[in-house]
Phi, psi and omega in degrees: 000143185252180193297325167270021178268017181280336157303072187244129186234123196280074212268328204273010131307333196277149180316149152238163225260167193303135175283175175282333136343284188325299157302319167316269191326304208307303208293345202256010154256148214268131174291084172316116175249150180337130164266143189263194160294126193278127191280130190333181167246155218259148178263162181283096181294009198238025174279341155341274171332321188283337169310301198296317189286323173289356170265336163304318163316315187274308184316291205306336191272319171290357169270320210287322166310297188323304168287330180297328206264358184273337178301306197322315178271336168304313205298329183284300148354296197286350196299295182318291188311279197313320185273328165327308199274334200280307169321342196272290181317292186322320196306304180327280177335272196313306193340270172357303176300291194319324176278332156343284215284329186270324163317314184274350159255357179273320168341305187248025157228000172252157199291139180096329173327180154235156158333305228261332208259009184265332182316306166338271189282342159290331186263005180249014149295316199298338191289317187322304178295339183294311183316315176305303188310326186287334179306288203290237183036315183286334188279141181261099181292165162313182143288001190242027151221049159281334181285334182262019182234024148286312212260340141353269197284001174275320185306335185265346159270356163309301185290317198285323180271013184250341171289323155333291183290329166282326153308327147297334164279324160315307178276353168255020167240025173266017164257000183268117185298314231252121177285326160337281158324320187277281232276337144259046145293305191301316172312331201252348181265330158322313188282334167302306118031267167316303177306319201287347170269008189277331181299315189284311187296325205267319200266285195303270183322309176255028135292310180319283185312340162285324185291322205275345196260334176295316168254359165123350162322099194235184160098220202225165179273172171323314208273322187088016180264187163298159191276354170240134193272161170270167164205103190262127167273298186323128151251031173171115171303344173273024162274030207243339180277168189278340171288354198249309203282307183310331162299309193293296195296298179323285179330310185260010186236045134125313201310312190215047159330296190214160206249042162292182177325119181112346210229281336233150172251154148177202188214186165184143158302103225231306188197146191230105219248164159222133182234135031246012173293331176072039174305141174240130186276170196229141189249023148240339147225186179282135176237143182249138177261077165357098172254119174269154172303274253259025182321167145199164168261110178227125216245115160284133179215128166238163163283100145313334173312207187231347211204140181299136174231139178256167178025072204259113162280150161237143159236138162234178247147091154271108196248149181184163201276134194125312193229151203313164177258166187261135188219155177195142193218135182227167171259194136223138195299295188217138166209136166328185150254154183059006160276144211226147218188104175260147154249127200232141189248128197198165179100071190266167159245186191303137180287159135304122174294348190269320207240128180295158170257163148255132134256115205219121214219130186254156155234129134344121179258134177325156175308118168096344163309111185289314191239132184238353143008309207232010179231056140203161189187139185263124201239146174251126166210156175253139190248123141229172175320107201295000000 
């Protein structure tokens, strides 16, 4: 072998050059390259917004509160006002009826009338009273008292028919001897009278007063008055009897006209009670008086008279040393003749327990009253601790 067959060139060693396999594999295996050191992690950047968009948010639910509780109070306001408004009208009416009312009875207690002129002046109340019935009728209730300002004007057409009416039994029993028989014609128109306030307390006021304590309404009507007003028309449920009416008709048709023999007016002081001991005081010693929460004072008054007497002021006064003096004042409406008529007096304040008191109880003596003697009197008491 020569030297150059030692040059032997080994070609089938040499790379070959890549197949397409190959280049495949190459390219889906992933080249690691060295890691370096790992770095914190980056806060987030886009949290501004979001901050922002959540206060937009709280922002928006606090207007949208503001306004339910600004709706809220608006509603009530107008809720108050509307029923106020409504009390204030109603407040007009009843007075008026009320005053009516009061009319109508010095009408048929005062002295001197004829048959004809009481007849007369009961039917031009009843045109008055029509007038009232047109008021309320003109008035627009809330809606949660349309039933009771029905029963409103039914109490006022009530009235309207019984003045109505009694002037028609006045001109149709002024030819009727038997007084008995007239007075209770009169008597039956009277009792209408009566119903219409049992209609306004039972059907109006206390329904009223419940609806109104229901949505929350206090305080006073438009008028500054109570927020539901009273309207009493009677002013002594006894004129409604037939023995009272038998009185009236004597009276204007001549029997006890003026107060000559036979006639005489006056009132007298009969007793001064202190309850619920029924202590009776005495107007020659002292007497001592239990004080009790539920005292009251209670002053008997009778008609000495001849003649029905109305609106009867009573006064009492307790005066004594230390303390403010006490004064109270009550009416009696109506009273008979030879009838006894009580008042009762109560809310005292606290007494002085040391210094004796005066009591001192006045009766008004009536128009034409001659002797007044007998309608006051000064009582000595002593208070102590039950």
């Amino acid at each position: 072998m020569t030297e150059n067959d030692t040059d032997i060139d080994f070609d089938f060693f040499e790379d070959e050059p890549p197949t397409e396999e190959t280049s495949r594999a190459e390219r889906l295996i992933p080249r690691r390259t060295p890691r370096g050191p790992q770095q914190p992690p980056r806060a987030p950047t886009n949290l501004t917004p979001l901050l922002r968009l959540i206060g937009l948010i709280a922002f928006a639910i606090l207007i949208v509160v503001l306004l339910v509780i600004w709706v809220q109070s608006c509603q009530e306001s107008s809720k108050d006002k509307t029923y106020k408004s409504y009390m204030g009208k109603v407040s007009d009416v009843t007075g008026s009826s009320q005053q009516i009312g009061k009319q109508l009875s010095q009408v048929l207690l005062a002295q001197g009338l004829k048959e004809a002129q009481v007849e007369q002046r009961v039917s031009g109340l009843a045109h008055q009273e029509q007038l009232d019935v047109q008021r309320a009728q003109a008035i627009t209730p809330p809606g949660t008292l349309r039933d009771e300002h029905a029963a409103l004007i039914q109490a006022l057409q009530y009235r309207v028919s019984g003045l109505s009416g009694l002037a028609s039994a006045l001109a149709a029993t002024a030819n009727v001897k038997d007084a008995t028989r007239a007075g209770t014609v009169l008597a039956s128109q009277m009792q209408r009278l009566l119903a219409s306030d049992v209609i306004y307390q039972d059907s109006f006021k206390a329904p009223s007063a419940a609806e109104l304590d229901r949505q929350g309404v206090t305080g006073t009507n438009d008028n500054g008055g109570a927020l539901i007003p009273d309207s009493n028309f009677l002013q002594s449920s006894d004129l409604v009897t037939p023995t009272a009416m038998v009185t009236v008709l004597s009276r204007i048709r001549g029997s006890a006209s003026t107060p000559t023999t036979g006639g005489l007016r006056g009132t007298n002081l009969v007793s001064v009670k202190v309850q619920p001991a029924g202590t009776e005081l005495s107007t020659s010693a002292q007497t001592t008086v239990v004080v009790r929460t539920n005292m009251s004072i209670d002053v008997t008054v009778e008609d000495s008279g001849d003649s029905q007497e109305a609106n009867i002021p009573v006064t009492l006064r307790i005066i004594q040393s230390g303390v403010p003096t006490v004064l109270k004042r009550a009416t009696i409406s109506f009273i008979n003749p030879g009838e006894q008529k009580t008042v009762s007096f109560t809310n005292f304040p606290a007494p002085s327990f040391q210094n004796p008191a005066q009591i001192k109880v006045e009766v008004e003596p009536v128009q034409g009253e001659s002797n007044t003697s007998n309608n006051s009197a000064d009582y000595s008491v002593i208070f102590s601790v039950a």
